[in-house]
N, C-alpha and C positions, 0 to 999 in steps of 0.2 A: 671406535672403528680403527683396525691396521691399516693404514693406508698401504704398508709395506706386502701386505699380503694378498695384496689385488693387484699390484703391478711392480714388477724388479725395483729395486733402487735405479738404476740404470734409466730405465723409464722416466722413472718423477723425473730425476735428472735432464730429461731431454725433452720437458714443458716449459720450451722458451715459448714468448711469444710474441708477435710481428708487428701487434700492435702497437706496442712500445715501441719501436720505430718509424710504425708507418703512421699511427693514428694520429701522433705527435707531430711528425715534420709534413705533412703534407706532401707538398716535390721533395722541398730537400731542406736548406740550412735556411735561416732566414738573415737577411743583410738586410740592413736600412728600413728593417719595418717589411718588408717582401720576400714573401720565398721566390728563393731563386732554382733553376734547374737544375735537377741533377740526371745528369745525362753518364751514363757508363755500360758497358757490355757486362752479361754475367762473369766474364773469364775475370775482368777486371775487379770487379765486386768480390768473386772467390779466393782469389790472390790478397786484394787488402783484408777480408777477415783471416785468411789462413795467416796472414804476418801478423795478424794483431793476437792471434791463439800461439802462434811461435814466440813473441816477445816475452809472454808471459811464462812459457816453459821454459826458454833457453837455458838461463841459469839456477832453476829451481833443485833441491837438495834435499832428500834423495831423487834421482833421477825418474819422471814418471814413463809410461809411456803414451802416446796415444792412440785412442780407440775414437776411430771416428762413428756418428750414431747418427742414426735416421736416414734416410733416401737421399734423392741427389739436394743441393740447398735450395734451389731458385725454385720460387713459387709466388703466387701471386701477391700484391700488393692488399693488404686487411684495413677495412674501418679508416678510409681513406676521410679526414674530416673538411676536405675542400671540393670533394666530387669531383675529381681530378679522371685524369683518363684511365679506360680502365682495364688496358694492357698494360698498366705497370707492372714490374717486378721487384720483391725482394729476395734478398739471399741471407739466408739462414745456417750457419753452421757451428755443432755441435758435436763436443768432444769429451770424454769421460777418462780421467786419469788411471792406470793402469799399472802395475806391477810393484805397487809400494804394499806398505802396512796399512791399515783403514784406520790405523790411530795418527799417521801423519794427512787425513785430509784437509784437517782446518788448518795445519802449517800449509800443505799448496795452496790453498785460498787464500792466506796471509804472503805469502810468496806472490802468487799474482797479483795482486791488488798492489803488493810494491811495485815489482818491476812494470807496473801501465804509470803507476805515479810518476814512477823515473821518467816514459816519456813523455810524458805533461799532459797527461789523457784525466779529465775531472769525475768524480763523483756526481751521480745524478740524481741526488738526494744529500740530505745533509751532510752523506758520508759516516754520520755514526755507525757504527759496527758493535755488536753486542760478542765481543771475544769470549765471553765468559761461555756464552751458549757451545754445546759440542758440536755444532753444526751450524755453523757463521756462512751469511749470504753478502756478496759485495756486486754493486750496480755499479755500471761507470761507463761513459763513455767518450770519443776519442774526436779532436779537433784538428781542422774545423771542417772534415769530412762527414762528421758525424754520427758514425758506426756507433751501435750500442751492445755492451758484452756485460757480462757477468761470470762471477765464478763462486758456483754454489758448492754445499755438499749435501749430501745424501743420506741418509741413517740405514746403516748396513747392520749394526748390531748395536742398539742404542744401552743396553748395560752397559756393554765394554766402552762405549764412546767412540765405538769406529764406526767409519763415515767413506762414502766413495766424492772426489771431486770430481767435476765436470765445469768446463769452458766453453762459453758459448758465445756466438759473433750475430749479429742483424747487420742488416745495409740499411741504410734509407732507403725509402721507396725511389724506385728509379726508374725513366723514361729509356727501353734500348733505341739505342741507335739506329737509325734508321726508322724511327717513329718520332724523328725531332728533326728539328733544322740543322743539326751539330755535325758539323764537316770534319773532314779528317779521321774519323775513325770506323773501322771496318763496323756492318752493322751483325749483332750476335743473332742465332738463332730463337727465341723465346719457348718459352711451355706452349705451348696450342691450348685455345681456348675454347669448349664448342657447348652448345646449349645442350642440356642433358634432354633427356627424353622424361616426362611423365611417370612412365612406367615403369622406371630403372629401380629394381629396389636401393639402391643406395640413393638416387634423387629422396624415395618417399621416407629411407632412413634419416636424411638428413634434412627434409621438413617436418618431419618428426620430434626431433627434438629441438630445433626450432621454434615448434608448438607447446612442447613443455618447456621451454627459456619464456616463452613470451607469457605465459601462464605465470611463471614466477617472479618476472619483474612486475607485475599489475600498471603495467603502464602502456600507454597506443602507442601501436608502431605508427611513423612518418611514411610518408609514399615514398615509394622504390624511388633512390635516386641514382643518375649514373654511377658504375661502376658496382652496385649493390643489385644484388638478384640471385639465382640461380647460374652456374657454371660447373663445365665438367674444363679439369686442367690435367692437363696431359704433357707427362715429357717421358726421360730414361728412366724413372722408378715405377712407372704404372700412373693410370687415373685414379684421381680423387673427385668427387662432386664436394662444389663450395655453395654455400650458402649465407650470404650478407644481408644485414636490414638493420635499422635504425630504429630508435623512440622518436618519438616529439621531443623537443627539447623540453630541457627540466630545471630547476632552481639546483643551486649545488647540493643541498642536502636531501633534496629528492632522487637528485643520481646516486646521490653515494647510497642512500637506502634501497633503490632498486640492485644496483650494484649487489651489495648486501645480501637482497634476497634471494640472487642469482647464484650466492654461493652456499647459502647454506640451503636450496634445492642441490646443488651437486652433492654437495658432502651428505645428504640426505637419501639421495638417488646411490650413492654406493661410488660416488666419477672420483677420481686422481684430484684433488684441489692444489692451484697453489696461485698468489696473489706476488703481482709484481709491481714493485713502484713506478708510478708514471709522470710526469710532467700535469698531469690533469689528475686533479683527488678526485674520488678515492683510487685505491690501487685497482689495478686493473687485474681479473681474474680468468685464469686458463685451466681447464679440467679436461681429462682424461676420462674416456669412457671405458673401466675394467674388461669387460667382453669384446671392444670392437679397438681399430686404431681410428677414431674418430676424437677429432680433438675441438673445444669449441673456447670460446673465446670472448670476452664482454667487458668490456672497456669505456670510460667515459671517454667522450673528446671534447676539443675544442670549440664545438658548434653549439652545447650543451645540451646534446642527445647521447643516448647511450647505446654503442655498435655491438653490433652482437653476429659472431662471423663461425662459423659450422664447416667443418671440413672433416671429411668421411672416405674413405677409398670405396673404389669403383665394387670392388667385387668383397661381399662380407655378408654378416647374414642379412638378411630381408627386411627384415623389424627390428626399429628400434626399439629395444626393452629397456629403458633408462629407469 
């Protein structure tokens, strides 16, 4: 299968995913054995990833440009593994390099990944890096705020070895203001959150495949727990209907095997695959549905159940045809 030919380079490109921020940190960083809060406005969350995607272009050579991708960042909180509140938000943002050669990608991803060293920002994995591969992925992320980024590339014409790079930022999940005790700071507007309806074809698209995720992990969902269910979220880019639910917890090598099976149904169903290192084995997996902008998402956590989180826009076709 071309993955390349079901959806741009650009695209894959822009299958970051939130789990890896949110699944992992709960509220926010952990001190002394507790997570503590993280309390910020979107505007502030946008600003520290927009600096953290500037540090890593500033000095890069040849000069790239940036192409910002995807809708506005701020979106809700995924696969929250403490059942935290469930107006949280994260912010996501996602950039794709622009105006170079595609035989210099893997030098801007070797370029970034320096210049975040320079600011004492760690590898969130062993840091090995397979330089040999034409199209090198680096994870890492930034202390002791927490932000997790990466800087991938893309196979734009894998003969020649050229590649597109793209830069991407997470927040941790984070409590706005004005939904905490935290004084002194103005409190930001949020995404609207409103129960979808029944009827919505995009509600029944997005339990839909849902139903074939839960089909291919062969494992029982857990009862809905706070923050996990149905929602339609809404902000300046349009609605999305989200869809969150959990397993029973599982032994580790029973997650990573459901895990597993959850990705070679997508790769089998025809979806964008792509597998990203986590804090919790095994890697945590994000696919792209070719026909729709519905993106889903299945992750071990912390709790030792496996979250599995569906987000689909409002308006697209009727059925899901996975």
């Amino acid at each position: 299968m071309n993955l390349g030919k079901l959806i741009p380079a650009a695209a894959l490109l822009a299958m970051t995913i939130m789990v890896t921020a949110c699944g992992a940190q709960g509220d926010g960083q952990k001190t002394g054995g507790k997570a503590s809060k993280v309390t910020m406005n979107e505007q502030q969350a946008i600003e520290r990833a927009e600096e953290i995607i500037h540090q890593a272009v500033e000095g890069m050579s040849p000069k790239p440009t940036l192409e910002r991708m995807g809708p506005t960042p701020v979106g809700p909180c995924i696969a929250r593994d403490d059942h935290g509140p469930d107006d949280r938000l994260a912010v996501n943002v996602v950039y794709k390099l622009t105006g170079v050669p595609g035989a210099e990608a893997q030098n801007l991803v070797r370029q970034a990944r320096d210049a975040w060293l320079k600011q004492g920002y760690k590898h969130n994995s062993s840091g090995e890096v397979d330089w040999s591969s034409s199209f090198p992925s680096v994870y890492m992320r930034t202390g002791p705020d927490d932000f997790w980024m990466d800087a991938v590339t893309g196979v734009v014409d894998r003969a020649k070895g050229e590649g597109l790079a793209s830069l991407a930022v997470t927040s941790p999940c984070f409590l706005p203001p004005g939904k905490s005790k935290a004084s002194g700071v103005t409190p930001a507007s949020p995404a609207a959150f409103e129960a979808p309806s029944a009827d919505d074809p995009a509600t029944r698209r997005a339990l839909a495949h849902s139903s074939r995720i839960y089909d291919a992990l062969q494992v029982a969902s857990a009862p809905t727990q706070p923050g996990e269910g149905l929602s339609t979220v809404r902000d300046e880019s349009g609605a999305s209907v989200h869809h969150a639910w959990s397993t029973e917890p599982l032994p580790e090598r029973e997650r990573a095997a459901a895990v597993a099976r959850a990705q070679t149904f997508f790769q089998s169903a025809g979806w964008t695959v792509r597998r990203v290192p986590t804090p919790e084995a095994p890697a945590a997996v994000v696919a792209g549905h070719p026909g729709e902008r519905t993106v889903a998402q299945v992750a071990a956590s912390t709790t030792g159940a496996v979250r599995v989180a569906v987000t689909t826009p409002a308006t697209g076709p009727a059925s899901a045809d996975a």
